[in-house]
C-alpha positions in Angstrom: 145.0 -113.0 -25.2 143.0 -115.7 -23.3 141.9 -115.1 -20.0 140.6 -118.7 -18.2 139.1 -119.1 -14.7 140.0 -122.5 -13.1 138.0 -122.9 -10.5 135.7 -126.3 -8.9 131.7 -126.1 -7.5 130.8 -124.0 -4.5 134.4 -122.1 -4.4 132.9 -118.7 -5.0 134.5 -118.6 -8.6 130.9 -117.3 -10.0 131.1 -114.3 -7.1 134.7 -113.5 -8.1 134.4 -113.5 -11.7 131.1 -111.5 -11.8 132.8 -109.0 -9.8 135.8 -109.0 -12.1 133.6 -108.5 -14.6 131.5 -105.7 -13.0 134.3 -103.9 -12.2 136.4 -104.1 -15.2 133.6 -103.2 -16.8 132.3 -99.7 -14.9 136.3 -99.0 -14.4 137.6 -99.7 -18.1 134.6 -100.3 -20.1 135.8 -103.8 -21.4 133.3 -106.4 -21.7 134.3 -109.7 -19.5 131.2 -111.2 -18.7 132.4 -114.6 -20.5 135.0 -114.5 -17.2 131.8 -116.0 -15.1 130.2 -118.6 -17.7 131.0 -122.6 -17.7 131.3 -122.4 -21.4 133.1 -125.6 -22.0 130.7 -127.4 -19.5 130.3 -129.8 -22.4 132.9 -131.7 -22.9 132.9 -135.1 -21.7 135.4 -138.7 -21.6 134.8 -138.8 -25.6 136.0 -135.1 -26.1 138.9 -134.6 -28.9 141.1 -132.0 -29.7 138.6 -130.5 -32.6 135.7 -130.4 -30.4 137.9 -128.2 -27.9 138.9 -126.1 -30.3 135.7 -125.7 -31.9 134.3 -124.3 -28.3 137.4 -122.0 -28.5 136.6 -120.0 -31.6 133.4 -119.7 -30.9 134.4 -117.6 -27.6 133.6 -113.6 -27.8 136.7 -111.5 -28.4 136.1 -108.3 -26.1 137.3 -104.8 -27.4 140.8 -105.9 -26.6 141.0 -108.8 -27.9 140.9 -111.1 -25.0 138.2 -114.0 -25.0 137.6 -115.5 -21.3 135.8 -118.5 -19.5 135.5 -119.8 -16.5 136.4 -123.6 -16.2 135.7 -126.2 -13.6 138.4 -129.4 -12.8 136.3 -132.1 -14.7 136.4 -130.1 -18.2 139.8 -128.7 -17.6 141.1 -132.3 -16.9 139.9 -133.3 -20.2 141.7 -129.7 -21.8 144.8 -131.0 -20.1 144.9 -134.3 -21.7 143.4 -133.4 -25.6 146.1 -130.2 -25.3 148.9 -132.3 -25.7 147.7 -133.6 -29.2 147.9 -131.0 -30.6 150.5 -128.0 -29.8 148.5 -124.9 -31.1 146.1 -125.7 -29.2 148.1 -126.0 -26.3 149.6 -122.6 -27.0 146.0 -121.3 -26.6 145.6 -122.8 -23.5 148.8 -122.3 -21.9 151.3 -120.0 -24.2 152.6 -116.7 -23.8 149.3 -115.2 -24.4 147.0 -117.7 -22.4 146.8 -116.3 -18.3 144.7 -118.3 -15.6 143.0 -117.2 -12.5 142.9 -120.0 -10.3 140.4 -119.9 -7.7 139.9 -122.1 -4.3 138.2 -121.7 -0.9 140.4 -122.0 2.1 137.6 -123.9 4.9 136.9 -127.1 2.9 134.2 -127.8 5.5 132.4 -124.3 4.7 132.7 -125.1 1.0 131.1 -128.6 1.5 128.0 -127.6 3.4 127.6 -125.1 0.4 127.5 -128.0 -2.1 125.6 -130.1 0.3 122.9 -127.7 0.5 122.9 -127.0 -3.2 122.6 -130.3 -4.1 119.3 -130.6 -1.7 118.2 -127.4 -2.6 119.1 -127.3 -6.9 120.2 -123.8 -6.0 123.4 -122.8 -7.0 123.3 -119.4 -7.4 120.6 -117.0 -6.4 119.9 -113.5 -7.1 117.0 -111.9 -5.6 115.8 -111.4 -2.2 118.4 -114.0 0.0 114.9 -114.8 2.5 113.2 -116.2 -0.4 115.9 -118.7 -1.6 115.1 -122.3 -1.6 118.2 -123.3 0.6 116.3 -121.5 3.6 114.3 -124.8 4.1 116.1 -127.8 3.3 117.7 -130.8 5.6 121.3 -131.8 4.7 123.0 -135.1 6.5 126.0 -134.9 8.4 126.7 -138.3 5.5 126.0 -135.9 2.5 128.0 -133.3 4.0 130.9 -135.7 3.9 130.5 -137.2 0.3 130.7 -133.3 -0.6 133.8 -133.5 1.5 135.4 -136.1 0.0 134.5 -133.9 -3.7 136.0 -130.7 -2.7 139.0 -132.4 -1.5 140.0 -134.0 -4.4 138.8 -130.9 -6.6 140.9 -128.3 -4.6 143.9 -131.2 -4.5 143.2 -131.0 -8.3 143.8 -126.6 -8.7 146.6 -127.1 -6.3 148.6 -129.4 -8.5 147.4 -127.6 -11.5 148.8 -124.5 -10.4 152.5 -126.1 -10.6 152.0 -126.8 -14.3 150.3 -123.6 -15.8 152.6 -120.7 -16.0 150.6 -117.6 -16.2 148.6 -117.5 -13.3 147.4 -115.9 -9.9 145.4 -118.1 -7.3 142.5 -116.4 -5.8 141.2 -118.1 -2.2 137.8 -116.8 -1.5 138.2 -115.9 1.6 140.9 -113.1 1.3 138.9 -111.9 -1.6 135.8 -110.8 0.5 136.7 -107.7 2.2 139.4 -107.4 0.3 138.3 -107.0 -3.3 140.2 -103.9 -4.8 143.7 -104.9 -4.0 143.0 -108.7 -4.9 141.9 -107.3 -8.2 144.4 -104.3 -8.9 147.1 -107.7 -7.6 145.2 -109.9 -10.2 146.4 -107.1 -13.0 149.5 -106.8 -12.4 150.2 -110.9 -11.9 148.8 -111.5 -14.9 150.1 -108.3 -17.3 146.4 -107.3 -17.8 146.4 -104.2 -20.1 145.2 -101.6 -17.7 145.9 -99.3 -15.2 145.1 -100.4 -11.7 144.9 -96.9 -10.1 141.8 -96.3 -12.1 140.2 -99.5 -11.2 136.8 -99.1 -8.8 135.0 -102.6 -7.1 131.3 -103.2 -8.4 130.5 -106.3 -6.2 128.6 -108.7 -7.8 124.9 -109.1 -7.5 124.6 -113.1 -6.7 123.1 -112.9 -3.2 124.4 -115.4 -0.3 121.4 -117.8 0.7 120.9 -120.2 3.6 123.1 -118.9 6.1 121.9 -120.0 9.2 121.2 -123.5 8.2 124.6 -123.7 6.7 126.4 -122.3 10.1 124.4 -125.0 12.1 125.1 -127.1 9.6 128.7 -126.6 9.9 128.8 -126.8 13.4 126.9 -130.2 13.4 129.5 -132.0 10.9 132.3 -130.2 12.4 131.1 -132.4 15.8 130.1 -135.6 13.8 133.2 -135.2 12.7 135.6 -135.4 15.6 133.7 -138.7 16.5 132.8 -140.4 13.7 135.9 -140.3 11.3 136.8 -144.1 12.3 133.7 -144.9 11.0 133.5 -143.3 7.4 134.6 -145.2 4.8 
């Protein structure tokens, strides 16, 4: 079985699959740390079928036999299109034994002050103490927020139309998942046909840190004002 994350920048996907992973870990003692890592980050326009598959068999098989990978829109676009070339490869991708975890953020705006502020900062995930973070001290526009927007718009637009063509597949938004995390997960097993029993499942929260909050809410609040009375003027 192949378990794929499809998922675009600044959605939470790296929270929610290192979580996944933490937990399925502690609670079954399955390895699924390959759930939370870009690994076919480097495919590109010039990408062929071979290439793809190549990345593919390299993947770690976990004591179950499933190998996963989290996948953002640009590479999955370019999956998509070499898939259809050839149709084993396909059938990894999208056959009986292929599932997908699709994941989006529900507040657009939220998700594009994120990117915003990582793009200033070159901090997209953080781990120690959340004070220290580089994202504490940086200046975003109300104009980059926007070109974010204008990213995450056509990325999420991108998951929601992919989610009509794959047929094994749950769609997590981050925003129900916080809070929320055991019966998103135990509803993630079952959806998919995972192989394990979800009364014995336990949450083990990831340890990436959330960084830059109080810019980001001011931040927010700012564009959500710019906004309002500067739409007719974006182009």
């Amino acid at each position: 079985m192949n378990l794929f994350i499809a998922s675009e920048v600044r959605s939470g996907s790296t929270y929610i699959a290192e979580s996944l992973a933490y937990s399925f870990s502690d609670s079954f003692k399955v390895d699924f740390w390959d759930a939370g890592k870009e690994l076919f980050n480097q495919l590109s326009d010039s990408t062929d079928a071979d290439q793809i598959e190549s990345i593919l068999s390299s993947l770690g098989q976990n004591s179950i036999g499933i190998k996963c990978a989290k996948i953002m829109c640009a590479s999955l676009s370019i999956i998509c299109r070499e898939v259809k070339r050839n149709p084993e490869l396909y059938d990894h991708f999208f056959g009986q034994n292929a599932c997908w975890i699709i994941i989006r953020r529900r507040n657009r705006i939220k998700q594009a002050v994120s990117l915003a502020t990582a793009i200033a900062s070159d901090t997209w995930h953080f781990y120690d103490d959340p004070k220290t973070s580089p994202d504490n001290k940086v200046s975003i526009s109300n104009e980059s927020i926007y070109d974010a927007l204008k990213m995450i718009i056509l990325s999420d637009d991108y998951l929601e139309n992919f989610s009509h063509f794959v047929e094994k597949s749950t769609t997590i938004y981050y925003e129900d998942f916080i809070g929320n995390e055991l019966e998103v997960l135990k509803n993630t097993i079952n959806k998919l046909g995972l192989p394990f029993d979800e009364q014995l499942l336990t949450i083990s929260p990831a340890k990436l840190k959330k960084t830059g909050q109080p810019l980001k809410s001011e931040a927010e609040r700012a564009f959500r004002e710019y906004l309002l009375e500067n739409y007719h003027q974006v182009e």
